[in-house]
C-alpha positions in Angstrom: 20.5 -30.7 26.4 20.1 -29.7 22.8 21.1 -32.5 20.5 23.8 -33.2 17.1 23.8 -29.9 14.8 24.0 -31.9 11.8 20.3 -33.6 13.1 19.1 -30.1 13.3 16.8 -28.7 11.1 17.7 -25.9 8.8 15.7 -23.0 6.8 17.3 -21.5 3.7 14.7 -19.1 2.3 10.8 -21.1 2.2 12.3 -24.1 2.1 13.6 -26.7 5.4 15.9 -29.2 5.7 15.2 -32.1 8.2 19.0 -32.1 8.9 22.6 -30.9 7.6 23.4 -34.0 5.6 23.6 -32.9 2.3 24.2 -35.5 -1.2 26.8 -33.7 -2.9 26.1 -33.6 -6.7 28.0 -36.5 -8.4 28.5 -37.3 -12.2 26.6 -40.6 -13.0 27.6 -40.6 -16.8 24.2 -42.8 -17.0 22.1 -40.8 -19.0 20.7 -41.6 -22.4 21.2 -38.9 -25.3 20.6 -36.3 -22.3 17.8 -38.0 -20.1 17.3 -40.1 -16.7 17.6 -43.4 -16.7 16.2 -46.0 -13.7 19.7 -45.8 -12.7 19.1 -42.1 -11.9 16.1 -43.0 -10.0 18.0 -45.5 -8.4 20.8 -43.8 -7.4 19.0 -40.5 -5.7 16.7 -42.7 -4.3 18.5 -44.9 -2.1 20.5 -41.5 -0.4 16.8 -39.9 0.3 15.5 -43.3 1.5 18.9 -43.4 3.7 18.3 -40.4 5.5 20.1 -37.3 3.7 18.1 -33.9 4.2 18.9 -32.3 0.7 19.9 -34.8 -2.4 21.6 -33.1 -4.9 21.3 -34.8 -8.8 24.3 -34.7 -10.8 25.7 -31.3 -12.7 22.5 -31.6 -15.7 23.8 -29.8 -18.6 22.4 -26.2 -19.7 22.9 -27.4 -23.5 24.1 -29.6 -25.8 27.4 -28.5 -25.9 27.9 -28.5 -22.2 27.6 -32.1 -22.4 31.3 -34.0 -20.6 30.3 -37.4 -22.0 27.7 -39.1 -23.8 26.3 -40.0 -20.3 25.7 -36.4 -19.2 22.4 -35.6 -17.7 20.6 -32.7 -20.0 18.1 -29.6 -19.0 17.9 -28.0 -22.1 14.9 -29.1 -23.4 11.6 -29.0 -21.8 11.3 -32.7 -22.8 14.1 -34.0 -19.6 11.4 -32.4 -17.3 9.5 -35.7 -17.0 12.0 -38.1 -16.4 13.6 -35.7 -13.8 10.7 -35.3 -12.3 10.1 -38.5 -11.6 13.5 -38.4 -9.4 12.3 -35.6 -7.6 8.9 -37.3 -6.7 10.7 -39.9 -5.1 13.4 -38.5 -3.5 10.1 -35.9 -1.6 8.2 -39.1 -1.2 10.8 -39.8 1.3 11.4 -36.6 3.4 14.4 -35.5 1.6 14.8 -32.5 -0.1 15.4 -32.4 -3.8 18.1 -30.4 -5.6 20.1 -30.1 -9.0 23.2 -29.1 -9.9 23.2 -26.7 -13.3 26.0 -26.9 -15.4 28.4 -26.4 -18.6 31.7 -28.2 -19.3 32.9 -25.6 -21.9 36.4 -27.0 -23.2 36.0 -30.2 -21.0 33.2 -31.4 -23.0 33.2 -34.7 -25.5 35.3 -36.7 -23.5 35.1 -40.6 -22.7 33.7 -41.4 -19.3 35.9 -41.9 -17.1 36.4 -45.2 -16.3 36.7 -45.6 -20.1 39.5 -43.0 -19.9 38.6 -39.7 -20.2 40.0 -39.3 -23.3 39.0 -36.8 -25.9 36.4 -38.4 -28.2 37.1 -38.9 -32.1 33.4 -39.1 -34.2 32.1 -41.7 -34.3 28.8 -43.3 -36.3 27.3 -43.3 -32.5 27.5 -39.8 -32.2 25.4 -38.4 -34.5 25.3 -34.8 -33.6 29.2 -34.4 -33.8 29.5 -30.9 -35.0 26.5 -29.6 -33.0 28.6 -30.9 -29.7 31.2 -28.0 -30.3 33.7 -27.5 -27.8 33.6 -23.9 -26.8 35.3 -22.1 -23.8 36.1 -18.2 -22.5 39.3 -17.9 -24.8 40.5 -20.9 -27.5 43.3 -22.1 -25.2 43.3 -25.9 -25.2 44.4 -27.7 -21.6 46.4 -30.3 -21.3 48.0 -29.4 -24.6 47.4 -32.8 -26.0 43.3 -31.8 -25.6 41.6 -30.3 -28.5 41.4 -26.5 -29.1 38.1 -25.2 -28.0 36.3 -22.2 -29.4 36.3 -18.5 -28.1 32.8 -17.8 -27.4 32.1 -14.9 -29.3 30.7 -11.7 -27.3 27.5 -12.0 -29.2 26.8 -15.8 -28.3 27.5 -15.1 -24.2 24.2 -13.7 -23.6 22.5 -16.6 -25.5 24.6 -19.1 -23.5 23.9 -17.4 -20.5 19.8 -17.3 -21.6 20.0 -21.2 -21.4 21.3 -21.0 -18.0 18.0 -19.6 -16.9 16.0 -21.7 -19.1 17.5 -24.5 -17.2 16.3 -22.9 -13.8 12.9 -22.6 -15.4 12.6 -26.2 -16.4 13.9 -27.5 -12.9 11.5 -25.5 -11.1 8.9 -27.3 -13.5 10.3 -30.6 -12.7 9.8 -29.9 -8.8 13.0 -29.5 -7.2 13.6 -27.2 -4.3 17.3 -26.2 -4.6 19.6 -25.1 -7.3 23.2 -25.4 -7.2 25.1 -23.3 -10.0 28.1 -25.2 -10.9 30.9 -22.7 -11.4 34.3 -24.8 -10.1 36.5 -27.9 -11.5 37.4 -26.1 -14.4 34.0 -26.6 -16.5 32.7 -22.7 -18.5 32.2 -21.0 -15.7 35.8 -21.5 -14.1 37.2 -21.4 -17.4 36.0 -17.3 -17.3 37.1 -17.0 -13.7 40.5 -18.0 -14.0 43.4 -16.1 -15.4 45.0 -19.3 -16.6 42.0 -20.3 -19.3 40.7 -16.6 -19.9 43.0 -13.9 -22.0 39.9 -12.2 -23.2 40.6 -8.7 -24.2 36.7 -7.7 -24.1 34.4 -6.8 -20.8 34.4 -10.8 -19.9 38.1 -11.0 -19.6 41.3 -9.2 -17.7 40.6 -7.7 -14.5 39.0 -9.8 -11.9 35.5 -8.0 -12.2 35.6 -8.4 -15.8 36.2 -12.4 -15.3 33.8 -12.7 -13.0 31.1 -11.1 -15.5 29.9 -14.6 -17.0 29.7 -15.7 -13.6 27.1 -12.5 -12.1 25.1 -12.9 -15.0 24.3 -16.5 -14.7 23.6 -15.8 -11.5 21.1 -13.0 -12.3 19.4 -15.1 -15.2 19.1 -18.1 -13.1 17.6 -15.9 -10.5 15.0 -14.4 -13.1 13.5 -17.6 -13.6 14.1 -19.5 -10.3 11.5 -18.6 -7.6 12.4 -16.1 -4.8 11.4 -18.6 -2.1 14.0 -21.3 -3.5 17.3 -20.9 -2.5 20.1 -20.6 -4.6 24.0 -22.5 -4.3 27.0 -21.7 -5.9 29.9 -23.8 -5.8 33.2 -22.4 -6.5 36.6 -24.0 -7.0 37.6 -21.6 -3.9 41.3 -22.6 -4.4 42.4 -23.5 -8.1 46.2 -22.9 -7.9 46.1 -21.2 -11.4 45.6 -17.5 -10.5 42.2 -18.2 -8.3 41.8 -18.2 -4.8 40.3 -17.6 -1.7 40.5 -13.7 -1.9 38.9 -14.0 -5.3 36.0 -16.0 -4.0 35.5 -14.2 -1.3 34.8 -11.0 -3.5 32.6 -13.2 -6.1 30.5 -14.4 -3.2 29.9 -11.0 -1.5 28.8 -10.0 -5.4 26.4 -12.7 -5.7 25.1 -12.9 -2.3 23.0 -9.6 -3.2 22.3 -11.2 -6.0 20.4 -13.7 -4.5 23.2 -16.5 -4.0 22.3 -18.2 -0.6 25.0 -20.8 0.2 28.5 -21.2 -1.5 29.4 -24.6 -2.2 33.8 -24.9 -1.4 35.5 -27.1 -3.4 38.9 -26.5 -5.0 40.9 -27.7 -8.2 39.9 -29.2 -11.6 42.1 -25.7 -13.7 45.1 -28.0 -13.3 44.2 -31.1 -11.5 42.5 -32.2 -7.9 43.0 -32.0 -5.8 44.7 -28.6 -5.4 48.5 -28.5 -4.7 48.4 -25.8 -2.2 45.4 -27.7 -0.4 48.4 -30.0 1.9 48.0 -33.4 2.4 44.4 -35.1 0.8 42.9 -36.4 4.0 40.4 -35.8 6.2 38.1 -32.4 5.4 41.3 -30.9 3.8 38.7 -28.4 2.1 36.8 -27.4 5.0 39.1 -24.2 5.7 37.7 -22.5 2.6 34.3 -23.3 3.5 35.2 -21.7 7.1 37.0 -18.9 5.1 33.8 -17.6 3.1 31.5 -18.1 6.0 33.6 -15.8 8.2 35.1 -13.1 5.5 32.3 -12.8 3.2 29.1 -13.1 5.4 27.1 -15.9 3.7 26.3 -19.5 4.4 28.7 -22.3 3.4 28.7 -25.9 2.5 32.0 -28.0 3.4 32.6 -31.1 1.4 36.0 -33.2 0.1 36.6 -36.4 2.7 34.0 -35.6 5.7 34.0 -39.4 6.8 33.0 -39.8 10.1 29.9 -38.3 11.8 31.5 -36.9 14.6 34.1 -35.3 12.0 30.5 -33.5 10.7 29.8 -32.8 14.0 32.4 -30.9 14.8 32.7 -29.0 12.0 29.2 -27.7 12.4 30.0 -27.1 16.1 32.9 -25.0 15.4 31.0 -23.2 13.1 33.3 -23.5 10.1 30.3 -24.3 7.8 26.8 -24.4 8.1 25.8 -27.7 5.6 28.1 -31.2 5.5 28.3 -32.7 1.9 29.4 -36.0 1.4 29.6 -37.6 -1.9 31.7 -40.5 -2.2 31.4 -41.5 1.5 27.8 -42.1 0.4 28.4 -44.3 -2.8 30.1 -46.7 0.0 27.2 -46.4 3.0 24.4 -44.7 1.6 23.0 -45.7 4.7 25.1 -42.8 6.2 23.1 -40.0 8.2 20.8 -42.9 9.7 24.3 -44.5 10.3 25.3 -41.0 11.8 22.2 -41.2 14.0 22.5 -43.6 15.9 26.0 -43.1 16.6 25.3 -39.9 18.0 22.5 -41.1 19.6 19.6 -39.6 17.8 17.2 -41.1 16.0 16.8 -44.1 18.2 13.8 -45.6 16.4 15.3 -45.4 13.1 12.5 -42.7 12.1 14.3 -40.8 9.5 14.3 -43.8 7.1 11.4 -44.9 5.4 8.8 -47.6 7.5 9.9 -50.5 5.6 13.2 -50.3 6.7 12.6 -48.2 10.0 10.3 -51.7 11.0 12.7 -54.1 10.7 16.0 -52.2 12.2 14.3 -51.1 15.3 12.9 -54.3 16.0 16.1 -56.2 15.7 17.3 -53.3 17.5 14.8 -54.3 20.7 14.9 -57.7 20.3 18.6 -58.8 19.8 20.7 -56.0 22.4 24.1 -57.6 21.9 24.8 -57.2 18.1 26.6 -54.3 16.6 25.8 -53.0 12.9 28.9 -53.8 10.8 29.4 -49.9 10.4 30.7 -49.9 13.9 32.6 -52.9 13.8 35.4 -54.8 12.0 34.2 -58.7 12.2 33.3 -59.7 15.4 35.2 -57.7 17.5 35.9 -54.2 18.2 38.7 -53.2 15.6 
């Protein structure tokens, strides 16, 4: 009887997942002037040592001006490559699969974390590269109106911006990691071309669909130039953003890029106006899985669900019904990142606890042998059944 999809192994170009399980790409705001911290090491390293097949590092910024906060992650410098790779050793050294998000936040940049606010920031003595960290977006159209005005990108600087897109690439490959995931949704520069609502160019990156989806194609293509052919490539899209981009839209962009050499598209939704996503219903369970389902079926390439997946046999079933064909979780994981060896057993895999290191793999199964009547505490509310 073949066993749990989500426990089945998976090949995307040279490189193979010991299961579906992926770590979806989460802002830390940890780093220091651009580079990883212990808490980086820290963080990744507890999801690979839990279990995950693929562990994604935070959206690392193509440049300076790409930087959200003063806690963003950086790639454009060849001198982040040892501190990342340091990440990426660990999270190998532990069977899991590393990856990095790639991205830009355009307009949404110089901000306050968020648990300080989110705020735009005013300068400051700590910041002492104020004018370097320009805001800079597709057209100068500020959002919410309160924010400041970014800068048009001129047509000249485009190709340079998208230049340290593949630079990026370059350097991750240096660092070690397997998988690249090109963040293009939540509103950050490459969303801000896609959408209608933050892009009134009038030149060859602006008005018609194709021409919004320019910036977009060619980041693909420059990441691709410098990211090995035998390393698969993830987009993720903002598949619904209720400002003028949606499902049809991504479903062309995806059929563009798949040629392209785009292997997987990454579903989320929101972050033009807000998240979630009016138009998304109710925020509960895997309200985002139907776009992942939508751009596996209509435009023929792999997809990776994510937004509430909870509950293993939730993942299960969505892989079963082949509506996607990878599970993210993200914030599920910041509260068990214990998860897919939690998933395992209750799906009845795994039953010696091999899929997490032998330090904790020794002492589970033996309590596991040894004391037959007690329950994990993921499975239970207090002592009983609830």
């Amino acid at each position: 009887m073949p066993g749990p999809m989500l426990f089945e192994p998976i090949c995307l170009r040279d490189v193979t997942l010991k299961n579906r399980v992926v770590v979806a790409p989460m802002h830390q705001y940890s780093a220091v002037k651009g580079f990883a911290t212990d808490w980086h090491l820290m963080n990744v390293g507890r999801y690979a040592a839990g279990g995950a097949g693929l562990v994604f590092m935070e959206s690392t910024k193509v440049e300076r001006r790409g930087c959200g906060t003063v806690g963003d992650l950086g790639l454009w410098d060849d001198a982040f490559i040892p501190g990342l790779k340091r990440c990426v050793d660990f999270i190998r050294q532990h069977n899991a699969v590393p990856g990095i998000q790639l991205g830009h936040s355009g307009r949404k940049a110089r901000r306050f974390r968020p648990w300080e606010g989110g705020a735009p920031l005013k300068p400051s003595p700590e910041i002492d590269d104020w004018h370097a960290w320009e805001l800079v977006s597709s057209s100068a159209i500020n959002s919410p109106d309160t924010d400041p005005t970014p800068r048009m990108l001129t047509r000249d600087e485009i190709p340079q911006v998208v230049e340290r897109w593949g630079q990026a690439a370059r350097r991750a490959h240096e660092a070690g990691f397997d998988v690249l995931d090109i963040h293009g949704a939540h509103g950050y520069l490459i969303h801000q071309f896609l959408s209608p609502f933050s892009n009134v160019r009038n030149d060859e990156y602006g008005g018609s669909e194709l021409n919004r989806m320019r910036f977009a194609i060619e980041v693909v293509e420059s990441v691709r130039a410098h990211w090995p052919a035998g390393k698969p490539l993830f987009l993720r899209l903002s598949v619904q953003d209720d400002a003028g981009w949606g499902p049809d839209q991504s479903v062309a962009l995806a059929k563009l890029v798949k040629p392209k050499g785009v292997d997987v598209i990454d579903c989320s939704s929101g972050g033009m106006r807000g998240s979630p996503v009016v138009s998304a219903g109710p925020v509960t369970y895997g309200y985002q899985v139907p776009y992942a389902e939508r751009l596996r079926r209509d435009a023929g390439i792999m997809s990776m669900a994510v937004g509430l997946i909870v509950h293993c046999d939730q993942a299960e079933q969505i892989l079963q019904e082949g509506r996607a064909d990878l599970i993210a979780l993200a914030r599920e994981l910041l509260y068990n990142p214990n998860w897919p060896m939690d998933a395992a057993q209750k799906l009845g895999v795994d039953k010696d606890f091999a899929s997490v290191p032998p330090p904790q793999a020794y002492w589970l199964g033996k309590r596991a042998q040894s004391v037959k009547s007690v329950q994990p505490s993921t499975y239970m509310k207090g002592m009983k059944a609830g």
